[in-house]
TORVEXSE-394369 format. One line per field, with one value per residue (C-alpha): residue number from 0; residue in three letters; x, y, z. Coordinates in nm, 3 decimals. Layout:
<atoms>
i <- (NUM,...);
aa <- (ALA,...);
c1 <- (X,...);
c2 <- (Y,...);
c3 <- (Z,...);
</atoms>
This chain:
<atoms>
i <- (0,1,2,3,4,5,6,7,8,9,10,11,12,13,14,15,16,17,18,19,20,21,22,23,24,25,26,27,28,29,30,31,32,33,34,35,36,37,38,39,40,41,42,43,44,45,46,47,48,49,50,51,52,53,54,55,56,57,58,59,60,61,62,63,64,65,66,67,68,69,70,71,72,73,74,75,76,77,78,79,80,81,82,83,84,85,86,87,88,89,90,91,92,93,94,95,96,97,98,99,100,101,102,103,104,105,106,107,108,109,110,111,112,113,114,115,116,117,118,119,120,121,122,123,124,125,126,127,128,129,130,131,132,133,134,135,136,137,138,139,140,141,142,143,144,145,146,147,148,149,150,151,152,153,154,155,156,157,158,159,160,161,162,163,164,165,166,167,168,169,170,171,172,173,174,175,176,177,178,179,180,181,182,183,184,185,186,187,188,189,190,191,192,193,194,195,196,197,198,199,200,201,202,203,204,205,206,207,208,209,210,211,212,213,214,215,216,217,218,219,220,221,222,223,224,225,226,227,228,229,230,231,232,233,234,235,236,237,238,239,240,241,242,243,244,245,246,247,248,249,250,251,252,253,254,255,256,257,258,259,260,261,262,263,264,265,266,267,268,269,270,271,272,273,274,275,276,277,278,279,280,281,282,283,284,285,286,287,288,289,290,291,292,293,294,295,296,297,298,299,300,301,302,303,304,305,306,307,308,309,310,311,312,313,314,315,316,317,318,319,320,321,322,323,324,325,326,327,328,329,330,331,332,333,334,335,336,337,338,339,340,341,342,343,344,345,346,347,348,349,350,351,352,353,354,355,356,357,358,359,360,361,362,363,364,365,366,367,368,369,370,371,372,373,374,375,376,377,378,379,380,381,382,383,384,385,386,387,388,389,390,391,392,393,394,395,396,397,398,399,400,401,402,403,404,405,406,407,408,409,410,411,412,413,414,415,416,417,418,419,420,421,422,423,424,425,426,427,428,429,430,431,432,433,434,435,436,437,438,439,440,441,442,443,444,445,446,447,448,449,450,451,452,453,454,455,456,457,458,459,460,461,462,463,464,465,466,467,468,469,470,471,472,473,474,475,476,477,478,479,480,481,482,483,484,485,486,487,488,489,490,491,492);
aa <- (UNK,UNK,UNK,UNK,UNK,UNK,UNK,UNK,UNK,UNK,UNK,UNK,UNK,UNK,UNK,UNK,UNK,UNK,UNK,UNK,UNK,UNK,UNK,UNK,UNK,UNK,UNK,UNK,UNK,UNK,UNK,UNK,UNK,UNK,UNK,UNK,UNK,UNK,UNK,UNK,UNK,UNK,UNK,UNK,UNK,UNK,UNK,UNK,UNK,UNK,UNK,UNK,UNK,UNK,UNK,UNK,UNK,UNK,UNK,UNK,UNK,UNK,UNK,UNK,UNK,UNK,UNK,UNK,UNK,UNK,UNK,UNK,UNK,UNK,UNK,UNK,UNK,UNK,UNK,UNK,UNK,UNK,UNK,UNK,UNK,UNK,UNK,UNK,UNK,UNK,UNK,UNK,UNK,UNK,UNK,UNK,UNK,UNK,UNK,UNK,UNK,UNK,UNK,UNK,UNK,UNK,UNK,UNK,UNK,UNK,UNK,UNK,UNK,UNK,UNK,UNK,UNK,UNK,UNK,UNK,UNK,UNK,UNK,UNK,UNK,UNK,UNK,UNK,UNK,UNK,UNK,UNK,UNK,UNK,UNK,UNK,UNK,UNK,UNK,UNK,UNK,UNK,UNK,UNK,UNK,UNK,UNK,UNK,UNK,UNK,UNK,UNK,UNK,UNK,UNK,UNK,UNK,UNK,UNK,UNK,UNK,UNK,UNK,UNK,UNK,UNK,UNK,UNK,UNK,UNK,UNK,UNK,UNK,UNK,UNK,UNK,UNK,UNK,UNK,UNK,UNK,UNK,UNK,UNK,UNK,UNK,UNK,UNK,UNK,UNK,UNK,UNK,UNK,UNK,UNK,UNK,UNK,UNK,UNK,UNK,UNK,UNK,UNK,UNK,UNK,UNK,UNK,UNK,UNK,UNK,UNK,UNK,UNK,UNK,UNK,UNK,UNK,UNK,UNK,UNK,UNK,UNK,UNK,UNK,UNK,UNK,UNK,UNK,UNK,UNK,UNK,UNK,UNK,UNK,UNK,UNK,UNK,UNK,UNK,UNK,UNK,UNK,UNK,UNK,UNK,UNK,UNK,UNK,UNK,UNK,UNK,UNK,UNK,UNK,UNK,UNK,UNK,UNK,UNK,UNK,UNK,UNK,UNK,UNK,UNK,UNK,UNK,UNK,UNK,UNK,UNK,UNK,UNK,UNK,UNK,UNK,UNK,UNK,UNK,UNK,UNK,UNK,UNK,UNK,UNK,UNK,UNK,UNK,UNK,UNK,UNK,UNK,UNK,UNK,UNK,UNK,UNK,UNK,UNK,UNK,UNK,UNK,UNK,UNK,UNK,UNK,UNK,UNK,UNK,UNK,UNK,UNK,UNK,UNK,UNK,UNK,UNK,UNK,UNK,UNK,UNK,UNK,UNK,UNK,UNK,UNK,UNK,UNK,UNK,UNK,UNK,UNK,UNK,UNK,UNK,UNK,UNK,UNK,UNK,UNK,UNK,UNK,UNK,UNK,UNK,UNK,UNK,UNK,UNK,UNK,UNK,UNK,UNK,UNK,UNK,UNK,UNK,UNK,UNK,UNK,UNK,UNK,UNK,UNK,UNK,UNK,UNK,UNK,UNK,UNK,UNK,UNK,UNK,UNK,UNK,UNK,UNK,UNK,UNK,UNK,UNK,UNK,UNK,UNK,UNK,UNK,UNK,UNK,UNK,UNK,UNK,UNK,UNK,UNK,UNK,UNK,UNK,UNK,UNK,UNK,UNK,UNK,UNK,UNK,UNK,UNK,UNK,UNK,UNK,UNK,UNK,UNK,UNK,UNK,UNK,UNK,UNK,UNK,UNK,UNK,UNK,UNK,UNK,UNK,UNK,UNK,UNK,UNK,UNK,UNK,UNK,UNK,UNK,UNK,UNK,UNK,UNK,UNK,UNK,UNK,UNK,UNK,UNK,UNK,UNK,UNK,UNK,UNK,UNK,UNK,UNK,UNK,UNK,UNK,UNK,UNK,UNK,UNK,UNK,UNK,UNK,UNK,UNK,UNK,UNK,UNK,UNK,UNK,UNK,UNK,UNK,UNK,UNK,UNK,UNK,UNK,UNK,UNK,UNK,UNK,UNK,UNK,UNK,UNK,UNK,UNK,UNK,UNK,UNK,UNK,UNK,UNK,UNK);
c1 <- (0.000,0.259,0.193,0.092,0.245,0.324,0.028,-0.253,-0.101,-0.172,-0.470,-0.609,-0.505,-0.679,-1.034,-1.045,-1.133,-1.558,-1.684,-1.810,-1.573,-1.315,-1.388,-1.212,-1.007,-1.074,-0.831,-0.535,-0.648,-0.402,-0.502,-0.423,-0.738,-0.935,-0.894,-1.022,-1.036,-0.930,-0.595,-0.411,-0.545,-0.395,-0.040,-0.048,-0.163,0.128,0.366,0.351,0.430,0.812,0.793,0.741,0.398,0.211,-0.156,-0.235,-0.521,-0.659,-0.430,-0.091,-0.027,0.047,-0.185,0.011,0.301,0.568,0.915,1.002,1.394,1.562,1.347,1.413,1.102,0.723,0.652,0.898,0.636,0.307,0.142,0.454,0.347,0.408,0.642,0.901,0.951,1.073,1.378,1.307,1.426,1.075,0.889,0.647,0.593,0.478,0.253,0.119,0.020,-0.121,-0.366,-0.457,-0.539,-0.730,-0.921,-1.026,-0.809,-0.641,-0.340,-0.004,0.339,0.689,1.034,1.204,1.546,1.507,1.773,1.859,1.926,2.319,2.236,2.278,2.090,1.811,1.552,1.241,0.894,0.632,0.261,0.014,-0.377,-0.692,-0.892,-1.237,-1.451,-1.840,-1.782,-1.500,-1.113,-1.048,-0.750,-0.426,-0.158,0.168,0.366,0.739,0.885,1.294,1.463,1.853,2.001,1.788,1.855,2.202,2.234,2.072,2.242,2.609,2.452,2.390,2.691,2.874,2.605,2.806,3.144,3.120,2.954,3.236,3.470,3.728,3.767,3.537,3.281,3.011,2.870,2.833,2.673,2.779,2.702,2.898,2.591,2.596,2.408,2.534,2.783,2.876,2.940,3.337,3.237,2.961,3.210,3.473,3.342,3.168,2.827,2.515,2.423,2.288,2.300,2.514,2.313,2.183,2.484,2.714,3.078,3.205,3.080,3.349,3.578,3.649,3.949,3.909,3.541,3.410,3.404,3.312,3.548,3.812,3.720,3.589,3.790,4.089,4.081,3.797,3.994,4.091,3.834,4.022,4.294,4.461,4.316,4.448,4.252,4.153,3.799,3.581,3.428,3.095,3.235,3.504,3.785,4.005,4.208,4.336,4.206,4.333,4.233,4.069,3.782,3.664,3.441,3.100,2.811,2.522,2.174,2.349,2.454,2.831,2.879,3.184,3.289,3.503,3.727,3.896,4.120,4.211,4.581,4.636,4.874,5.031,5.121,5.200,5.440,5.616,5.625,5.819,6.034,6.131,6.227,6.434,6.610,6.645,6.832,7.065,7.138,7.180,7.425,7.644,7.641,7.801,7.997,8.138,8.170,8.325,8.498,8.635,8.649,8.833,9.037,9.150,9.221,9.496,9.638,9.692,9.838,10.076,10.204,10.229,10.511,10.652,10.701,10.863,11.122,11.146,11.275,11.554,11.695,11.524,11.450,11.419,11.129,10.985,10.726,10.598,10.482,10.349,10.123,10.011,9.926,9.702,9.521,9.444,9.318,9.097,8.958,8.854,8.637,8.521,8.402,8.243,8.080,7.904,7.823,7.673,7.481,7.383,7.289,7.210,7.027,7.215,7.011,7.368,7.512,7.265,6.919,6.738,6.859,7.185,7.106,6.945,7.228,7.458,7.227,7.265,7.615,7.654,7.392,7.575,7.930,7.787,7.502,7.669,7.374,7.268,7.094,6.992,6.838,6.623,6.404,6.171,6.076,5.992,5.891,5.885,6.090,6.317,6.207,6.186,6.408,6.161,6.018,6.359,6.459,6.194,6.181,6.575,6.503,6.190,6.411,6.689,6.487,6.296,6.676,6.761,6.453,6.474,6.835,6.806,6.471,6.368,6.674,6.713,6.964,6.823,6.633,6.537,6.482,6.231,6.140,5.838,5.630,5.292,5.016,5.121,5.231,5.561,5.610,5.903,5.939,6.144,6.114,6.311,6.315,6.351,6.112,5.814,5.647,5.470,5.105,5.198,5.504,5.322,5.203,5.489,5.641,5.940,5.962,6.070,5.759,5.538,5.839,5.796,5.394,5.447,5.695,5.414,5.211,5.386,5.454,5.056,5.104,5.099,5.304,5.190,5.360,5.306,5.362,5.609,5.525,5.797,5.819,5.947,5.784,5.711,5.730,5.521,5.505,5.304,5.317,5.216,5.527,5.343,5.345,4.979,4.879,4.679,4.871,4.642,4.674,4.637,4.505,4.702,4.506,4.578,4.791);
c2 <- (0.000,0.280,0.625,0.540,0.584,0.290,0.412,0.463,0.060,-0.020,0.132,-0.046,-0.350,-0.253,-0.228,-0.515,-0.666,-0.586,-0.636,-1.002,-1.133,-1.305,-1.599,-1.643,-1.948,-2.224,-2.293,-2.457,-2.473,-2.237,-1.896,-1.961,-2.221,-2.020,-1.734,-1.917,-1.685,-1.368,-1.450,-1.424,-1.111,-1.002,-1.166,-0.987,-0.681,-0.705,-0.790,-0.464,-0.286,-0.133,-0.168,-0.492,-0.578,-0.858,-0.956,-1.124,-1.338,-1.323,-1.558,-1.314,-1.574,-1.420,-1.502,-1.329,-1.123,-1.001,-0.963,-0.978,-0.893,-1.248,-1.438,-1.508,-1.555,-1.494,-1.865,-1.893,-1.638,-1.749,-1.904,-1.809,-1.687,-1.394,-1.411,-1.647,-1.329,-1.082,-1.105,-1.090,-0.707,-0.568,-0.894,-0.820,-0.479,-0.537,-0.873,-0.667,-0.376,-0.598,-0.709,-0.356,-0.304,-0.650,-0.569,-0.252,0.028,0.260,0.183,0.162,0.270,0.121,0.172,-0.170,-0.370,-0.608,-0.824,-0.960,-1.265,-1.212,-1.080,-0.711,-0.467,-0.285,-0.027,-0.018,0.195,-0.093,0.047,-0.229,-0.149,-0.335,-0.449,-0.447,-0.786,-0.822,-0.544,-0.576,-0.639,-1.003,-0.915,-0.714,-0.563,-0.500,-0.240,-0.192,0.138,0.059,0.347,0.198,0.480,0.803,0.585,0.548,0.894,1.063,0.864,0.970,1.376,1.284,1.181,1.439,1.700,1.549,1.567,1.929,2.048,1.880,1.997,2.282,2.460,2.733,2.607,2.768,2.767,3.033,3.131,3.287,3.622,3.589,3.528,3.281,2.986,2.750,2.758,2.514,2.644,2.641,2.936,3.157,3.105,3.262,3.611,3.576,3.566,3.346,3.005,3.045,3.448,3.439,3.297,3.550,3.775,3.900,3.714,4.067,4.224,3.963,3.933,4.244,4.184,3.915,3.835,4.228,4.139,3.823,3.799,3.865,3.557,3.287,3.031,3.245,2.940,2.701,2.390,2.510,2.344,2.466,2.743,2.869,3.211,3.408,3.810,4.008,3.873,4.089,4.003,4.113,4.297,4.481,4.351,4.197,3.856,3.666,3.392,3.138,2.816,2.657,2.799,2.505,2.537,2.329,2.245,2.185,2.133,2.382,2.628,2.735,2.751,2.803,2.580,2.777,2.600,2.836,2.867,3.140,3.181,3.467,3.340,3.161,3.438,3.679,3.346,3.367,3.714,3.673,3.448,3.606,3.911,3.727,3.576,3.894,4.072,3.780,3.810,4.188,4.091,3.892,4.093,4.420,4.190,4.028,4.382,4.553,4.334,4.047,4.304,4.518,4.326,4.168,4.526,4.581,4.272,4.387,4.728,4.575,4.313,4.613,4.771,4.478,4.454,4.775,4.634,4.331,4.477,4.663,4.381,4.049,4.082,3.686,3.656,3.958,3.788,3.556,3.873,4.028,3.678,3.680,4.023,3.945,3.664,3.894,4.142,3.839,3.731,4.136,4.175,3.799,3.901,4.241,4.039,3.807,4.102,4.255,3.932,3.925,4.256,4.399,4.681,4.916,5.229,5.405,5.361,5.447,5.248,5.124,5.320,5.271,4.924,4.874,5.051,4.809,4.506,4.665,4.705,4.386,4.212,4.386,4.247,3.866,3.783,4.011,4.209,4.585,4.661,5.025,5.173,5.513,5.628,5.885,5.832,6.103,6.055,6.255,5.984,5.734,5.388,5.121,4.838,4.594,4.734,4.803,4.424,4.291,4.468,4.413,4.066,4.082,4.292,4.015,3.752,3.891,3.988,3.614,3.529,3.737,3.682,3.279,3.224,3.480,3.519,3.895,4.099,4.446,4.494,4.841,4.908,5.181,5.227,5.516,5.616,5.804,5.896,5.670,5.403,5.256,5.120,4.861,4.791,4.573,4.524,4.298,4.276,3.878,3.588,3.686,3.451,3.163,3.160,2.790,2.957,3.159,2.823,2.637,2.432,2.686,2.873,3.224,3.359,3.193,3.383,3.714,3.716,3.589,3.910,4.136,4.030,4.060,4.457,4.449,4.497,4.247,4.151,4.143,3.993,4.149,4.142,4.455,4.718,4.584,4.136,4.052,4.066,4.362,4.284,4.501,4.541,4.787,4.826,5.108,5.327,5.258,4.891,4.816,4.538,4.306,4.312,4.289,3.966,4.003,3.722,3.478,3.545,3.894,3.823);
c3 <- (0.000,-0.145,0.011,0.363,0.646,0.929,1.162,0.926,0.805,1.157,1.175,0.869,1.074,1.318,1.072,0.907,1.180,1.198,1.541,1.528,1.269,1.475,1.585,1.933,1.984,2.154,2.469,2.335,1.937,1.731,1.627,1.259,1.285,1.393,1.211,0.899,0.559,0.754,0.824,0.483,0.450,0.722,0.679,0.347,0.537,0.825,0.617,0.396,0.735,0.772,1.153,1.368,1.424,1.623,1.628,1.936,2.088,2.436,2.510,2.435,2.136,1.823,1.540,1.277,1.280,1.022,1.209,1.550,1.665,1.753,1.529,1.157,1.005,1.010,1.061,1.384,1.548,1.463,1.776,1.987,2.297,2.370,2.720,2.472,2.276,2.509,2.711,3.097,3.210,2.959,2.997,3.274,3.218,2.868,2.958,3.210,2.985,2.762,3.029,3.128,2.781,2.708,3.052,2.867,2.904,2.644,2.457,2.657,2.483,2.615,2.552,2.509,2.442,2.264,2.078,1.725,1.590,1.638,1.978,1.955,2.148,1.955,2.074,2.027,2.121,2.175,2.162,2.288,2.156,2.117,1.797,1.948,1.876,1.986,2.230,2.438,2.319,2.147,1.978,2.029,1.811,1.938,1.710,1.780,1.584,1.594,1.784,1.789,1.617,1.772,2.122,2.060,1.931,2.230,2.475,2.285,2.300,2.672,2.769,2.584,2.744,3.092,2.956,2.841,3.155,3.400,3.173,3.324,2.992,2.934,2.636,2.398,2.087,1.851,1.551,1.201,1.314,1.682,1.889,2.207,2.143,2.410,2.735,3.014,3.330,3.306,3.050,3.261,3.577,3.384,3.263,3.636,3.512,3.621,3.484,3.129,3.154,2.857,2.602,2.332,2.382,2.171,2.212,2.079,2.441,2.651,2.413,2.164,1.926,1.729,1.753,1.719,1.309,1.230,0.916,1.194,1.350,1.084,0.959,0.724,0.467,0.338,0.459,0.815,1.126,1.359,1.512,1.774,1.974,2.227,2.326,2.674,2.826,2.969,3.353,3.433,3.685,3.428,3.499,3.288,3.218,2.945,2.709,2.535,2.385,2.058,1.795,1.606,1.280,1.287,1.085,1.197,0.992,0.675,0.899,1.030,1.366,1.594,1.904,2.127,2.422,2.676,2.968,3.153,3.124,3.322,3.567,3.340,3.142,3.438,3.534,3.200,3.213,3.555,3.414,3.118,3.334,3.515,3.250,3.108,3.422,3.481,3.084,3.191,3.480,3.340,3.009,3.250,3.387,3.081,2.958,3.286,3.444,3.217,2.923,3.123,3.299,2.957,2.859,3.150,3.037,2.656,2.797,3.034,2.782,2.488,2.786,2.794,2.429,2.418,2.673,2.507,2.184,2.309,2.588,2.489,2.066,2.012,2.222,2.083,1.847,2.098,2.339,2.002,1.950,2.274,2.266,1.960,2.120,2.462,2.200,1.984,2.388,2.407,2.111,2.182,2.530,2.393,2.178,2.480,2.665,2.331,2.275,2.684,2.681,2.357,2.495,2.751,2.863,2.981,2.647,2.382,2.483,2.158,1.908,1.927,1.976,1.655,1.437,1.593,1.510,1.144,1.150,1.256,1.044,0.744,0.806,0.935,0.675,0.377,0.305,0.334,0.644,0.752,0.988,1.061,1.323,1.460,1.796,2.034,2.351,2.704,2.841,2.708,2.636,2.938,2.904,2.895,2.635,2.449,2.490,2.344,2.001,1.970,2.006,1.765,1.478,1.537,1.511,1.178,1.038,1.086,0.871,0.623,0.534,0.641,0.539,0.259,0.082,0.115,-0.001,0.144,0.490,0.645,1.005,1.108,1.469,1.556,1.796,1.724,2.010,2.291,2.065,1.985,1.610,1.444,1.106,0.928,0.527,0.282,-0.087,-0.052,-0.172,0.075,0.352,0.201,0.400,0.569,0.749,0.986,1.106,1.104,1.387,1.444,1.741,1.580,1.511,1.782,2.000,1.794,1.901,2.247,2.306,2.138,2.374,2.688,2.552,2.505,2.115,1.874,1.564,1.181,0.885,0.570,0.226,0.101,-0.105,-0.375,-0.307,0.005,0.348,0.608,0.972,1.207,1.555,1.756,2.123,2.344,2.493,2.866,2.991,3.209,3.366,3.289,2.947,2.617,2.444,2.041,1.874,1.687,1.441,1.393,1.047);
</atoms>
């Protein structure tokens, strides 16, 4: 019977059978005997159905059926009773709604397991009804709609409903235009609101830079599912912390959706931050010392031993050259131990700060790589630069010199450092073979190092094509240092 649906086949199973029609059985006589010229009719009938169905008598045998889960065939259920056909955790339940339903009440509906013929576990929703006969119920159906796969699939959204909301990670779900569709409570805890508060807002309102334009945010490349994010949340209470973790691309029902997974890394960062500060004055303390004390000390020694050459030539001449060799390998130690103390302690805010910093890194780049490196500024500022701050663009311009010569082939690199309205701004441009897009996410540590020392300055760091080939390194930091510092997302490119 194309075109109709499983209930209205039940149904017609159900009306075929004209009050009076159905002869009972007698006690122990099979229903298929007694059923007479009815009962083909109604295998034909059942057996069109898609879902297992079971005509019973008032004895819970089954007078016709077309499937039943465990059994292989239509002939291995007629006349079964009915108890042999369900295993013993649903048995009584559904024998006994079958009698509340023979005794006259209204259908009953179960949920069942039952199992197949290989023994696998398969759900089912069992709805027991009566097929009236010469006024009260003489014959039951028993229709069993297969729910495996919506079970199955409920209990997996169930238990993954439990995972997410134990989980310590902050986690929601957001739409294409940056609306909160879903958070656990790792995620409400964290920007300090109530349970559920946050759904229907704006991710833009906690988060700000990347998520206040939703190109910023969105997948940069058609094959990408996931990447990296790091910005400044926003409390309830306005205050301030930072956020990293994991935006994941979804689909769900046609539409893109974003999965978001954070942690507050906070103290993490502030613990880095300590760290790298301290690595930074012990670099500083050894540089001075390298510089004034070894450096010097290695200087007395070259004077003392140029006297002695001067005696040497008029009352010892043979050993003359010997005192002239060692004199050159006091003087190679020298430049060797400036050249530490440089390296230590690039920076030095007694001798130059910065600036004169930088023109050294060019000088130097120059004569070790063999290329032309210059450098220009323009910074003013009421107060010279901190040496934090200083520190950490030397080591960013180093490290971008390195990859432009190593890395990009260049043979000319400029280095501009600025400052305009608060804001600190470095520069460096090649004419080389340019950064292919799969670098910035390469496995190296250079550039993930580059970002994280943006971000401890609060700035951030962006890689650029150049005006003429080659690639432009920015970074931007304001002159002031604050606490908490800003984090920039990764994927500010």
């Amino acid at each position: 019977m194309p075109g109709m649906s499983p209930s209205s086949k039940v149904c017609l199973v159900k009306s075929a059978v004209q009050p009076g029609q159905w002869p009972l059985a007698e006690e122990g006589d099979r229903p298929a005997a007694a059923t007479g010229s009815l009962l083909p009719a109604l295998r034909n009938v059942v057996a069109s159905l898609p879902d297992c169905v079971l005509l019973l008598d008032r004895d819970l045998r089954v007078v016709t059926g077309n499937r039943w889960p465990g059994r292989a065939s239509p002939q291995e259920i007629e006349g079964a009773e009915l108890a042999t056909l369900l295993p013993q955790p649903v048995r009584d339940d559904v024998l006994q709604a079958a009698g509340r339903v023979l005794a006259g009440g209204p259908q009953e509906k179960l949920i069942a397991a039952l199992y197949g013929t290989e023994g696998q576990e398969r759900h089912f929703e069992l709805t027991v009804s009566a097929i009236p006969g010469s006024g009260q119920p003489a014959v039951l159906t028993l229709h069993g709609a297969e729910t495996t796969e919506r079970t199955r699939a409920e209990r997996a959204m169930a238990v993954q409903a439990r995972m997410i909301e134990s989980m310590l990670e902050g986690v929601a779900v957001i739409s294409e235009g940056g609306v909160i569709e879903i958070t656990n409570p790792a995620f409400d805890a964290m920007f300090g609101f109530e349970r559920g508060r946050l759904v229907g807002s704006s991710i833009a309102s906690l988060a700000g830079r990347p998520f206040d334009r939703p190109e910023r945010w969105r997948m940069p490349e058609p094959g990408m599912r996931s990447v990296n994010i790091e910005f400044e949340g926003r409390r309830h209470d306005g205050g301030a912390f930072a956020a990293a973790g994991v935006l994941a691309k979804l689909d769900i029902a046609g539409h893109e959706q974003g999965l978001v997974v954070l942690q507050d890394v906070s103290e993490r960062q502030e613990l880095e931050r300590a760290i790298l500060q301290a690595v930074n004055r012990e670099q500083y303390r050894i540089g001075n010392d390298l510089h004034d004390g070894l450096g010097q000390e290695l200087t007395g020694i070259a004077l003392m031993l140029r006297g002695v050459a001067g005696r040497v030539a008029t009352e010892y001449p043979p050993i003359l050259t010997e005192i002239e060799g060692i004199t050159h390998l006091v003087n190679n130690a020298i430049e060797s131990t400036r050249a530490l103390a440089r390296g230590l302690s690039p920076v030095n805010l007694e001798r130059g700060g910065l600036r004169d910093a930088l023109e050294g890194l060019a000088m130097h780049a120059s004569e070790l790589y063999g290329v032309t490196v210059a450098f220009t500024h323009r910074v003013r500022t009421p107060r010279p630069l901190g040496a934090e701050l200083a520190n950490h663009l030397y080591r960013i311009a180093q490290e971008a010199l390195r990859n432009a010569v190593q890395h990009g082939r260049a043979r000319t690199i400029r280095l501009h450092l600025s400052s305009l309205r608060g804001n600190v701004r470095l520069a460096i441009t090649d004419d080389g073979i340019g950064m292919q897009p799969q670098a910035l996410d390469a496995a190296g540590m250079g550039l993930k190092i580059m970002r994280y020392r943006a971000r401890i300055l609060g700035g951030q760091v962006r890689f650029e094509p150049g005006d003429d080939g080659g690639t432009r390194v920015i970074c931007e930091c304001p002159l002031a240092l604050t606490a908490p510092r800003r984090a920039a997302s990764v994927m500010d490119r």
